[in-house]
Structure formats: C-alpha cells, structure tokens
C-alpha positions in Angstrom: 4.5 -53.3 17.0 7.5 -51.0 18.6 7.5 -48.8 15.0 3.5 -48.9 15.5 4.2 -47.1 18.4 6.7 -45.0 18.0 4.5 -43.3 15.1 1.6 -42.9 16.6 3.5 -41.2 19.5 5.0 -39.0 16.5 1.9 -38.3 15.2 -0.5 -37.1 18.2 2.8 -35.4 19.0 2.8 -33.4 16.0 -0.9 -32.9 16.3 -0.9 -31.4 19.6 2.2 -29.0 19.0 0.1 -27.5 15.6 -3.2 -27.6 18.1 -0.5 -25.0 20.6 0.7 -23.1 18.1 -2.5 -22.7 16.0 -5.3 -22.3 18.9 -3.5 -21.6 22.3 -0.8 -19.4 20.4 -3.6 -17.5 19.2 -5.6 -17.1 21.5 -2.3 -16.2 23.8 -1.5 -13.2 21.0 -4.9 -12.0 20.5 -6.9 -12.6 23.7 -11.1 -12.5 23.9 -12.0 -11.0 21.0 -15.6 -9.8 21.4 -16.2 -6.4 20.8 -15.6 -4.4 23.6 -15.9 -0.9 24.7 -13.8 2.1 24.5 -13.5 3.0 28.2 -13.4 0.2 30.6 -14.8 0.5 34.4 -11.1 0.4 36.8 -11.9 -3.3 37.2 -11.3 -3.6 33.7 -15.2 -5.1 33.1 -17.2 -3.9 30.4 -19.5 -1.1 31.6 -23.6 -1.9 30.9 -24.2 0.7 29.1 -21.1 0.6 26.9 -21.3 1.2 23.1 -19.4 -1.5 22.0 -17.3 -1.6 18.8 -16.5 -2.6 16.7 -20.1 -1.7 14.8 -21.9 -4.7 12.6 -22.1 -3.2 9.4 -25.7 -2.2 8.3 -26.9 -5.1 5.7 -26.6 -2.8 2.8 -23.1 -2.3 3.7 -22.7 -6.4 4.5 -23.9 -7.1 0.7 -21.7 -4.5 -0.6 -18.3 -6.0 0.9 -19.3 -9.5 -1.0 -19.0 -6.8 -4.2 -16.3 -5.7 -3.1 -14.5 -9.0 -2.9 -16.1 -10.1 -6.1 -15.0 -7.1 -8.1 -11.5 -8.0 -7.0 -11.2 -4.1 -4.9 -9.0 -5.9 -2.9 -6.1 -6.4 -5.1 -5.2 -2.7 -5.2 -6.8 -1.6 -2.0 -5.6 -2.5 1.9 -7.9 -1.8 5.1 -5.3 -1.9 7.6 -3.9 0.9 9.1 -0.2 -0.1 9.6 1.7 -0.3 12.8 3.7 3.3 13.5 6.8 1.5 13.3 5.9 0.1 10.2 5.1 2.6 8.2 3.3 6.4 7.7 -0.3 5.5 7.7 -1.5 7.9 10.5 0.8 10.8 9.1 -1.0 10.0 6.2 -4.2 10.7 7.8 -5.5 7.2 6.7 -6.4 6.7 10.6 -6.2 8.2 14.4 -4.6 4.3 15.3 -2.8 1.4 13.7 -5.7 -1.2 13.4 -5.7 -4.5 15.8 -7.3 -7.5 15.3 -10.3 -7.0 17.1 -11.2 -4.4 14.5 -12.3 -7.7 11.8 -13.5 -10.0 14.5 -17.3 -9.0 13.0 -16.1 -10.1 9.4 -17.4 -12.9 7.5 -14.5 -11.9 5.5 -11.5 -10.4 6.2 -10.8 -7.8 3.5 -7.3 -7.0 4.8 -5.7 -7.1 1.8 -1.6 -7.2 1.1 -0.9 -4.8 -1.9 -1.5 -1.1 -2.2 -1.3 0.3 -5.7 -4.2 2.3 -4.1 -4.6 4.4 -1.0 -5.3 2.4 2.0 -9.3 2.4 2.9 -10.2 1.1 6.0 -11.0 4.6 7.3 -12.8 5.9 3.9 -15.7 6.4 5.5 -14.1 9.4 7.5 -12.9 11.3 4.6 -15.8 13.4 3.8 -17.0 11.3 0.7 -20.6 11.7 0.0 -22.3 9.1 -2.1 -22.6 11.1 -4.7 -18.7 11.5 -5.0 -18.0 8.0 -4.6 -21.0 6.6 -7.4 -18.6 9.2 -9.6 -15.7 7.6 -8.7 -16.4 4.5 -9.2 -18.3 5.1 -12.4 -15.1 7.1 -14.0 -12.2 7.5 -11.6 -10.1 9.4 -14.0 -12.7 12.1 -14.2 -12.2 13.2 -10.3 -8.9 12.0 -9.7 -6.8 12.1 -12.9 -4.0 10.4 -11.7 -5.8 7.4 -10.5 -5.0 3.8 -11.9 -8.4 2.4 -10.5 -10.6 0.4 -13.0 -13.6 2.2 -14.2 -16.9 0.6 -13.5 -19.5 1.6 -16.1 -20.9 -2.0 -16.2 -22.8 -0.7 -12.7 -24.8 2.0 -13.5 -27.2 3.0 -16.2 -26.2 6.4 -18.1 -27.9 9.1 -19.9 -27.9 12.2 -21.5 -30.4 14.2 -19.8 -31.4 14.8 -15.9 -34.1 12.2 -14.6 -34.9 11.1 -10.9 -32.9 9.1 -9.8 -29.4 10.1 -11.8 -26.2 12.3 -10.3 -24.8 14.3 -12.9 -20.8 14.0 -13.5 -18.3 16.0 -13.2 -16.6 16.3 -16.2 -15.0 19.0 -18.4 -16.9 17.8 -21.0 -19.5 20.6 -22.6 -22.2 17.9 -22.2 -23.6 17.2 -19.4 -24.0 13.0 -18.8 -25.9 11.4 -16.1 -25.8 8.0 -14.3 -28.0 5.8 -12.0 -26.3 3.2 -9.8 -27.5 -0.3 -9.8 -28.8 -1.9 -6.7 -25.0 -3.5 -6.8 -23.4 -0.4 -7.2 -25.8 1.0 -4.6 -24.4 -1.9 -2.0 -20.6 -1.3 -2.9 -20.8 2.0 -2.3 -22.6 1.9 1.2 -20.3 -0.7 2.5 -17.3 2.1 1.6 -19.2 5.5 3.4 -19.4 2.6 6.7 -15.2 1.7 6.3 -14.6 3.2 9.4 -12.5 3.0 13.0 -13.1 6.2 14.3 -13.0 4.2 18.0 -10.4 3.3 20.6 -9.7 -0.3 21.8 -8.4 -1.4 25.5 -5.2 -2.4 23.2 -5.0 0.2 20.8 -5.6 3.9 21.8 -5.6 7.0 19.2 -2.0 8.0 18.3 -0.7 11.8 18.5 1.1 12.8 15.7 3.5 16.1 16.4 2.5 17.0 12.2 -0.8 16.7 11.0 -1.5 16.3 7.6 -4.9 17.9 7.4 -6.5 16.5 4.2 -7.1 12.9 4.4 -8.3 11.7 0.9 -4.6 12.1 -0.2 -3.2 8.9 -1.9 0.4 9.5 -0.8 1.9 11.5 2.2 4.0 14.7 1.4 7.8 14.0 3.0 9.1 16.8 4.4 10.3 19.1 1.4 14.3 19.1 3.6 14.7 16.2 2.1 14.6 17.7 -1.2 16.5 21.0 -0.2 19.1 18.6 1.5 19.4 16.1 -1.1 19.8 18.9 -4.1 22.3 21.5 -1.5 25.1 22.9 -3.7 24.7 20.6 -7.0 24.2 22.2 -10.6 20.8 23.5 -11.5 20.9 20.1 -14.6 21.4 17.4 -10.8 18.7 19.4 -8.8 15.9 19.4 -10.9 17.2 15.5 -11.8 17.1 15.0 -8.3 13.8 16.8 -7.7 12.4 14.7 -10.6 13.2 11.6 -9.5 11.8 12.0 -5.3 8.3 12.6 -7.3 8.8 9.1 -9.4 9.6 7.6 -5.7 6.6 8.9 -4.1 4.0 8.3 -6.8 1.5 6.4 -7.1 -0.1 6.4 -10.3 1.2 5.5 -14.3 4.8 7.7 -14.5 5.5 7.1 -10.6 7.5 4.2 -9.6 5.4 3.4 -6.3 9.2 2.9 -4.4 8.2 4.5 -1.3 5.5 1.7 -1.0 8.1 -1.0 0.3 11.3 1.1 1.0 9.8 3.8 2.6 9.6 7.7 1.9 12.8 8.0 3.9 14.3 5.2 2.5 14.8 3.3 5.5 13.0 0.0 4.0 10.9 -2.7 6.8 13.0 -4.2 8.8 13.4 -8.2 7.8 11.6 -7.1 4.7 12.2 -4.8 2.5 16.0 -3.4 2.6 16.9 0.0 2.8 18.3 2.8 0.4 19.8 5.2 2.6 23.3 4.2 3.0 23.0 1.3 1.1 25.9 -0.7 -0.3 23.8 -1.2 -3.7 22.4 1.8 -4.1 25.9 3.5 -4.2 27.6 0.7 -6.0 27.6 -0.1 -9.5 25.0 1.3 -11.6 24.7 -0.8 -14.1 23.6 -3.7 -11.6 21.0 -0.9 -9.9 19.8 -0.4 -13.4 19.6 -4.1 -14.5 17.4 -4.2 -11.2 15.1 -1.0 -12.1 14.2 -2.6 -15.8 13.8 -6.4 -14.6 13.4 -6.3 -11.2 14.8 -8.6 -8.3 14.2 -11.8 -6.3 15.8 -14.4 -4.0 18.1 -13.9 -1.5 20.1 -10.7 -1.1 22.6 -9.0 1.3 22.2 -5.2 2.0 24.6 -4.0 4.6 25.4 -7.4 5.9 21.8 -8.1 6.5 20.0 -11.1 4.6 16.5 -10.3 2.7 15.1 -12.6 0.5 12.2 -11.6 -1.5 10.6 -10.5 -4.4 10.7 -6.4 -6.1 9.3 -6.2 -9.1 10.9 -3.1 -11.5 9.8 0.1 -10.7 7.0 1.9 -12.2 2.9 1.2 -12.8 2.4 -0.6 -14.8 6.0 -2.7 -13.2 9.1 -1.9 -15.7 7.0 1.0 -17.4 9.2 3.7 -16.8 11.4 5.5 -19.2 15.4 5.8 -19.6 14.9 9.6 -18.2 12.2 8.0 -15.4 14.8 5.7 -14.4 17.7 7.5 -14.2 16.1 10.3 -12.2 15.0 8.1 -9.7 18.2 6.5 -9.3 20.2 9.8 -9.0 17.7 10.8 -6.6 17.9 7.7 -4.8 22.4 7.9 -4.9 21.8 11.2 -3.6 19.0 11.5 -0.7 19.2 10.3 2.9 23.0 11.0 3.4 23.7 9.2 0.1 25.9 11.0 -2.4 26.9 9.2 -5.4 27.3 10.4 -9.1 24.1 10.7 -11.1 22.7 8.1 -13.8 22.2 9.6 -17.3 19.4 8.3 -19.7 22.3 7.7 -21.5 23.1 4.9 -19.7 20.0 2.8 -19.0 19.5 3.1 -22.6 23.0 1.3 -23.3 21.9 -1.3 -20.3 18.4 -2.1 -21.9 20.1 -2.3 -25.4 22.9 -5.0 -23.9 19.7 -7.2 -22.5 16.8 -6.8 -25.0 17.5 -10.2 -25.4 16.4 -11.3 -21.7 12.8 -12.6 -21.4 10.1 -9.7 -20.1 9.8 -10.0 -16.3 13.0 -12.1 -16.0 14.3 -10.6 -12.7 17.7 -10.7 -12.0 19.1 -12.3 -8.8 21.6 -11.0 -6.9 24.1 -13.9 -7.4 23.8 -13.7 -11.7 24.6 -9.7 -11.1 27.4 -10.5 -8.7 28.3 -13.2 -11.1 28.3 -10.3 -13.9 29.9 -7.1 -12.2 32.0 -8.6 -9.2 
C-alpha cells in the first residue's frame, strides 16, 4: 500500500511539472496571443478602432497553404524571419522585423519550416511578385531564375502553343512562344504566396533599422561586404586570389555548384552560438586538411569541440545536391575558408582532395565521419 502511494505521488507529480512546463511555461513565454494592434492606447488597451494583425488570410489564400503543405514547399522554404542575432534575414531584405509568435497564432498550420535550400518566404508577398510572375515560376523556375534548385510544377497548369483567354505567356528564350493556364490548385497556391506577408509592427516586436539597406528584396542570398574579399586575398599571388575569390562564391551560394555554407556558419563565419560552430579562428579550419577535407566529401555528426566549446550535431558535406562538389569546388572553398575572417592558412590544391577521395572510395556514400574516428586517424 506504502509503494501504491509513493507512485501515485510520483506520478501526479510528474504530471503537474509537464502541465508547468508545457501550459504555464508557455503561456509565461508567449503571453495572450490574440491579434493585437500596432499602436496601443498609453494604458496599453487595444484602441476600438484598431486594425488588428495579424490578417486571416482570404480563403483562396487558406486553400492554397494546404497545397502548399501537400506539395511538400515546406522542405526547402522557411517563413520566419530570424532573430538579428541569429542571423541576416532583415539585411537580406526578407523582412522590416524578426517574426514572433503572434505572427502564426491565425494558422491552422504552422508553416514555419526548418531548412532553407530556398530563400526564406514569409514576406513574399512584399517583393513585387505579380501573379503572373509567380504562375511562371512555379510552372518552370529555371526559366526566370536559372540558378534555382526549386522543383518545376507542370502537373498544375494546362499548356499550349498559341494565346487563348485565360493563358500567361512565358518567358523563355525559346523562338516559340508557349502558353499556360493555372489550375484552380495552382490558382490557390499562388494566392496564398502574393498574401505571405508582415508588413506590420507588434507590441513585442517593432520594425528594425538597418544602418545598410539592401534595396532589392527577391534576392536568394545577401551580398557580404566585398572587404571581406579585398581583405582575405590582400598581398597573395594572383593563382590564391582568384582561388580565394572562387571559393567565398561556393560559400555564399545557393544553388547546384554552391556549397550553401553560409546557411549554418554564417557569411562571416561566426557560426550560431550552441549550434553551429564557427570558422573564423577555428582550430579545425586551420588544422589538418586532410581531416577538413574528409569532412567536405562525407560530412560530419556527433559531438565535436571547436575552440574548447562542445557542439554536437549533424553537417552534411558541402554542396546541392550534399557532397556534389568537385576536387577544384572543394578546395577553393577551403582555401577561402583557411584564409577569410583573420584566418590565414596555406591553400588546399585539387590535388589533394583528389588523393583524400581516392584513399576512401571505399567508405559507404553519406558515411559521415565523426570527430573521434578523425582524431583517431590524424592525432
């Protein structure tokens, strides 16, 4: 009867501290969150004749985010505009804020998303798109933004060969001219993307001012400042600068022949703090290469010290597809990364990723290494 007790006391007692953590701990973190208005009275009340925001999507643009989560957009795609300290997103000109969780509270689903091969699009709606341009894009990406990685989506529109009501005409190269007609599906999708948009300020998160504004806001990926490029190439051979100047472009891109680094350690190589660790002055960056290019053509996981710091976590190899780039592709954006952000270590040589992928052509595709086998292997 005493162990009856005793677990029943362990039980409710386990209850109520998930019931703290998981409903007051919330709701201590996030407050009320109703929609609310951008200017408050000095009481802090709501005024009458507020316009409250968040907006509830029109229902066109309600069907279209179920398409959007059925046609998997999500995967590639974010719709949060991260934290200044966490990243470039407002430099970027992806928002005028970092978005708060009042901004989903209207959500049947939450369509944060966690990985961006993509740019993020939770302001697209702001960029100047009109539907036209965005039935296009979705239609045959490639054809406006050559570069891109997204999926086409033929399957959603109806094409033909000559102009009838009802069809936009492409944009091609293409001496032909081609027409399409979106589907009532592609019709939804791409009204719930023209109404992706928090062009509004909350009681907890005002507009930020940036001291450098970008200007055009449909770019996929932020332009560093070009110092870093000047400093990072100062006084070496013509053969290092452009290797150097070759490999920054690999860092910061974000489409097949970029390595989509800057993603997790950042453009100035500073990493996320209890995340992803950082390049500039890194002990493994400026260490052995062969270890840093076991890690560029297998990638990396489980626990790892940088600096004395502990990560643990995953980083697949470099390049999109991940582990697509080539011996020149990888050394470039090694040298650049041994020799940017006060770095300076000697450069890596096609040469010699070659000889590293020859020793290991034996090792299963997408076996990352971890950091105790490569410790294990180079002391």
């Amino acid at each position: 009867m005493n162990n009856l007790f005793k677990f029943t006391i362990y039980v409710f007692t386990t209850l109520g501290v998930a019931w703290l953590a998981f409903v007051v701990g919330a709701r201590e973190q996030f407050g009320d969150l109703t929609p609310t208005a951008e200017v408050l009275d000095e009481d802090g009340s709501v005024p009458q004749d507020a316009d409250l925001f968040p907006h509830a999507l029109p229902g066109i643009a309600q069907q279209g985010a179920k398409d959007y989560l059925a046609l998997g957009c999500m995967t590639c795609h974010t719709q949060q505009v991260r934290m200044v300290e966490a990243g470039f997103d407002v430099e970027r000109g992806w928002g005028n804020r970092p978005s708060v969780a009042r901004d989903y509270i209207l959500q049947e689903h939450v369509l944060i998303g966690n990985t961006r091969v993509g740019p993020d699009l939770a302001n697209l709606g702001l960029r100047g798109h009109s539907l036209e341009w965005l039935h296009q894009h979705l239609f045959e990406p490639q054809a406006l933004i050559p570069e891109s990685v997204c999926q086409p989506s033929p399957f959603l529109y109806e094409e033909a060969q000559e102009e009838t009501l009802g069809f936009i005409e492409l944009s091609s190269g293409d001496s032909a001219s081609r027409f399409i007609k979106p589907t009532l599906r592609a019709e939804r999708l791409a009204a719930y993307l023209q109404a992706l948009k928090q062009n509004y300020e909350l009681p907890e998160m005002a507009f930020v001012e940036t001291e450098d504004e970008l200007g055009d806001s449909s770019v996929l990926v932020s332009e560093t400042d070009s110092s870093s490029d000047q400093n990072a190439s100062a006084g070496a051979p013509s053969w290092l600068a452009e290797q150097i100047s070759s490999g920054k472009e690999i860092y910061m891109k974000a489409a097949p022949g970029g390595g989509l680094c800057f993603s997790c350690h950042q453009p100035n190589g500073q990493g996320l703090a209890g995340q992803f660790p950082p390049l500039a002055g890194s002990d493994w960056v400026m260490g052995d290469k062969e270890k840093l290019i076991k890690i560029s053509l297998y990638g990396l996981m489980g626990p790892i010290q940088v600096n004395g710091v502990d990560y643990n976590g995953v980083m697949v190899p470099p390049g999109i597809p991940p582990g697509s780039l080539t011996d020149q592709q990888v050394a470039d954006v090694l040298t650049y990364i041994r020799n940017d952000w006060g770095n300076s270590a000697t450069a890596v040589t096609p040469n010699e990723v070659a000889s590293v992928r020859a020793n290991i052509k034996d090792r299963a595709p997408m076996q990352m290494w971890t950091a105790a086998e490569l410790n294990a292997e180079q002391p």
